[in-house]
C-alpha positions in Angstrom: 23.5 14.1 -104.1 25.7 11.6 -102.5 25.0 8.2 -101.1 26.2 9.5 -97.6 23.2 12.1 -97.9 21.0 9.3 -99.2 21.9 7.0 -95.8 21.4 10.4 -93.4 18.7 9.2 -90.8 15.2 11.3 -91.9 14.1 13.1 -89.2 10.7 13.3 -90.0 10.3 10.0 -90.7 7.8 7.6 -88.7 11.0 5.4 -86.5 12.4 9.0 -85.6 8.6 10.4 -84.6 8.2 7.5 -82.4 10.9 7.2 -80.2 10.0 8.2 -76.4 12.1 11.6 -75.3 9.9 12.2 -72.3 11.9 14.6 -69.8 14.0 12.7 -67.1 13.4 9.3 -69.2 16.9 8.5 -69.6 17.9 9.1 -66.2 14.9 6.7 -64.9 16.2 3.8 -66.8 20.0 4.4 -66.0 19.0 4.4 -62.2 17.4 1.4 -63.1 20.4 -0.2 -65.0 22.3 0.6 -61.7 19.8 -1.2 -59.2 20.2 -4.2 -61.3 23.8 -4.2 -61.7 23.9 -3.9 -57.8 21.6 -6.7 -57.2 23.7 -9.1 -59.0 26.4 -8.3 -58.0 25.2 -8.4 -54.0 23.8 -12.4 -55.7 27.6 -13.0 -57.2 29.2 -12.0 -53.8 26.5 -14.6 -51.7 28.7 -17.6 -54.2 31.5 -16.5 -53.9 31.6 -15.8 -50.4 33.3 -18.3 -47.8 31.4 -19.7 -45.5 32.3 -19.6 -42.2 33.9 -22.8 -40.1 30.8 -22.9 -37.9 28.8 -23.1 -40.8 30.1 -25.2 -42.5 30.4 -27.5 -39.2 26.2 -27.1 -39.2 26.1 -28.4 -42.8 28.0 -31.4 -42.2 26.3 -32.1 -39.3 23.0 -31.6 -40.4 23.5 -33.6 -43.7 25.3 -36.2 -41.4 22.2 -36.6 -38.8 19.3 -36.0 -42.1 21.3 -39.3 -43.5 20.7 -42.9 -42.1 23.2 -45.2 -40.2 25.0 -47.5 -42.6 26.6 -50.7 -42.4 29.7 -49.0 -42.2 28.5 -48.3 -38.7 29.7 -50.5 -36.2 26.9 -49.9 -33.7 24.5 -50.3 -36.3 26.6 -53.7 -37.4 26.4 -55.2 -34.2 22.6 -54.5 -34.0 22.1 -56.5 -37.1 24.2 -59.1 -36.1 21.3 -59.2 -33.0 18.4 -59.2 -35.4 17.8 -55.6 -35.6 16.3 -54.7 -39.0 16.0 -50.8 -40.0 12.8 -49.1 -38.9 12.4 -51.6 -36.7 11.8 -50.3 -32.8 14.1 -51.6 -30.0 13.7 -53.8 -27.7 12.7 -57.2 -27.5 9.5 -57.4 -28.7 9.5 -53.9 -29.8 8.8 -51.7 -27.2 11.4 -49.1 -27.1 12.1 -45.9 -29.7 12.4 -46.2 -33.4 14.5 -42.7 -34.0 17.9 -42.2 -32.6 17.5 -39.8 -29.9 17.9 -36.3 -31.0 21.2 -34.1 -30.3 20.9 -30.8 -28.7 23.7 -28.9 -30.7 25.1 -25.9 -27.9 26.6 -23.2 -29.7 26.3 -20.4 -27.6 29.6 -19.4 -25.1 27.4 -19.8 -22.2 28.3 -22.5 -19.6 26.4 -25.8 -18.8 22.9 -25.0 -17.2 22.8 -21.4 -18.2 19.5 -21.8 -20.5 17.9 -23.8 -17.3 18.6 -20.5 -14.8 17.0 -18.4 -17.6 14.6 -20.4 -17.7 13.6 -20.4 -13.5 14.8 -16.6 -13.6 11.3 -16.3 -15.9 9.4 -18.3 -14.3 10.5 -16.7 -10.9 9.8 -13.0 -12.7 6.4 -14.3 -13.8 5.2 -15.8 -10.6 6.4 -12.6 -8.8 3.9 -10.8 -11.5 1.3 -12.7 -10.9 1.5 -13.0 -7.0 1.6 -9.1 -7.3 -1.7 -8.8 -9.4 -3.3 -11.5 -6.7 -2.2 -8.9 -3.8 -3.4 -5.7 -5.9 -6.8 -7.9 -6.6 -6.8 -8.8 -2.5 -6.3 -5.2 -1.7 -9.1 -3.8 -4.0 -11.2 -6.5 -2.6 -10.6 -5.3 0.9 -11.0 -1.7 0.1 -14.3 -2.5 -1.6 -15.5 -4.3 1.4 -14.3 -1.9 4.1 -16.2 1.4 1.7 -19.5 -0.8 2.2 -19.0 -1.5 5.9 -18.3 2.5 6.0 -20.7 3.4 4.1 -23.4 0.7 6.2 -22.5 2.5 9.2 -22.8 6.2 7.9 -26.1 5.2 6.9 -26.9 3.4 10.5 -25.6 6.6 12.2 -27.7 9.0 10.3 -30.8 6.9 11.1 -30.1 7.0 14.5 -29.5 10.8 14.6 -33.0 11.0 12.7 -34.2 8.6 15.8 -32.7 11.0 18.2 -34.0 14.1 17.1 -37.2 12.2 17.1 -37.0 11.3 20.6 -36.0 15.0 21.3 -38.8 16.4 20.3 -41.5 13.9 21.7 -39.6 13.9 24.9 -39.8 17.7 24.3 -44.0 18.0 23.6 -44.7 15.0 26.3 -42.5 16.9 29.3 -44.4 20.2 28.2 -47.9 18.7 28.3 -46.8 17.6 32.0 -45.9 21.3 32.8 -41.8 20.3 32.6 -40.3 23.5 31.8 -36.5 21.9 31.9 -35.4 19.0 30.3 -33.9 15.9 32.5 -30.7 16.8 31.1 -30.2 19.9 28.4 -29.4 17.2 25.5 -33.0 15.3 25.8 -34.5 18.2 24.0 -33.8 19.6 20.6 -31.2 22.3 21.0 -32.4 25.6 20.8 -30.7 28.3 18.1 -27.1 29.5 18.3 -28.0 33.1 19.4 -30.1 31.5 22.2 -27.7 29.6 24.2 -26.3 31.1 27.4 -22.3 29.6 28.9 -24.4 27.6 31.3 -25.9 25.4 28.2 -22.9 26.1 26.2 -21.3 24.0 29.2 -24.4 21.2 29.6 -23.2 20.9 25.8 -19.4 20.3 26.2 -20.7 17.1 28.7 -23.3 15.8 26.5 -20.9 15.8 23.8 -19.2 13.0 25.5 -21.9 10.8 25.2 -22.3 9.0 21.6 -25.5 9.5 19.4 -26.4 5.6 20.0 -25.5 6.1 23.6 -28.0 9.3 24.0 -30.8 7.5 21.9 -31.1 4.7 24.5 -30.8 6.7 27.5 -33.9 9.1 25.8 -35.7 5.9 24.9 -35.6 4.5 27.9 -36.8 7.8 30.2 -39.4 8.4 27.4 -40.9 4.6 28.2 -40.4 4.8 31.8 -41.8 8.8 32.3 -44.1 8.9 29.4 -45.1 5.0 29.0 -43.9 6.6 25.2 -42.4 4.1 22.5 -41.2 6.7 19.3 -40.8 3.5 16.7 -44.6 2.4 17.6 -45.4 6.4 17.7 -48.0 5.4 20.5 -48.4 6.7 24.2 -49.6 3.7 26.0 -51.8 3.9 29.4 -49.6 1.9 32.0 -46.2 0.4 32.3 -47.9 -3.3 31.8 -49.5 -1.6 28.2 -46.4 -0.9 27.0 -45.0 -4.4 28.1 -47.6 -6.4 26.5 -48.1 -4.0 23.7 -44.8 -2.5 22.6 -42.3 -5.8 20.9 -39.6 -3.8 22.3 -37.1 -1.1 23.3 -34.9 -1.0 20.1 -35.7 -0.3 16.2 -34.3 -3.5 15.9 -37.1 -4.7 17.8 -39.8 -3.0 15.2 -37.8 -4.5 11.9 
């Protein structure tokens, strides 16, 4: 044998058997490789690129305004020739600031007050916001209060339509126990059914109609008291006009409350 076959590479040896051929390996780590090789170069290109004039401007003037005032300053010279020692505040007898005042650096192409009408253009857009929610809270507020009231008087009305047909039907049994066959007016009784109503009553109707419920319940109470000496909240026929005077507290529920 030759000494080239001696120093052929043994494939069944144990630095051959351990060596990782997993499928798509190689193609992981040269991806790998490549993100790297991108990512310095993206850090080279940062050093090497030239900064712009207005930054540079910014990092002269911020290492300028980070760095005290020197003697080389003459504003700061003729302060010292005064008696001004550094750190010390201004001022006589040391009332008055102790830092420079600070510079308000306007880079923008904007003119001269335009940050102050953004600034009233929000405050305008907010107050308008909030003037809105005050009206939509007012609104709700009167809408809530004007349901009740309606509601209140839906509730009122159907208790005097029960008082009504209350009245109607004592006026009704009282008039009948005196032998009064027809009612005062057609109204001061309860109605009778659909199919029993004639044009005449149908007509004695159409007038009544004009009359509101709280309008027919005092005009009923009041001919029940007078003819029948009758008050329907006490629920008591009393002897004598001077009976019902001295007895009765009055001629309205609110009266009875």
């Amino acid at each position: 044998l030759s000494m080239e076959d001696d120093e052929e590479e043994d494939y069944m040896s144990d630095l051959f058997i351990k060596q990782d051929v997993r499928p798509g390996l190689p193609m992981v780590r040269r991806m790998k490789d490549a993100i790297q090789k991108e990512e310095r170069q993206k850090e080279a290109n940062e050093k090497n690129r030239q900064k712009s004039i207005k930054e540079e401007e910014k990092e002269r003037r911020d290492l300028v305004l980070k760095s005290a005032l020197g003697n080389e300053n003459k504003g700061f010279a003729l302060l010292q020739k005064m008696g001004y020692k550094s750190g010390q505040a201004l001022g006589k007898s040391g009332e008055g600031i102790v830092e420079p005042i600070p510079l308000n650096i306007k880079t923008g192409r904007s003119g001269l007050g335009h940050e102050e009408l953004k600034k009233r253009k929000a405050e305008e857009k907010l107050e308008n916001y909030r003037q809105k929610l005050r009206m939509k809270k007012k609104a709700n507020e009167q809408a809530a209060d004007q349901f009740r009231i309606r509601f209140k008087n839906k509730q009122e009305e159907r208790k005097m339509e029960g008082d009504l047909r209350k009245s109607q039907r004592a006026c009704q049994q009282l008039d009948m126990q005196k032998d009064i066959d027809v009612p005062k007016e057609t109204w001061y009784w309860l109605e009778p059914e659909e199919e029993d109503k004639d044009e005449e009553d149908k007509e004695d109707e159409c007038t009544s109609s004009d009359l509101s419920v709280s309008e027919k319940l005092h005009i009923l109470t009041a001919y029940l008291r007078e003819k029948h000496f009758y008050c329907i909240w006490c629920g008591t026929t009393y002897e004598d006009p001077e009976d019902l005077s001295s007895n009765c507290p009055g001629d309205s529920a609110a009266d009875h409350d």
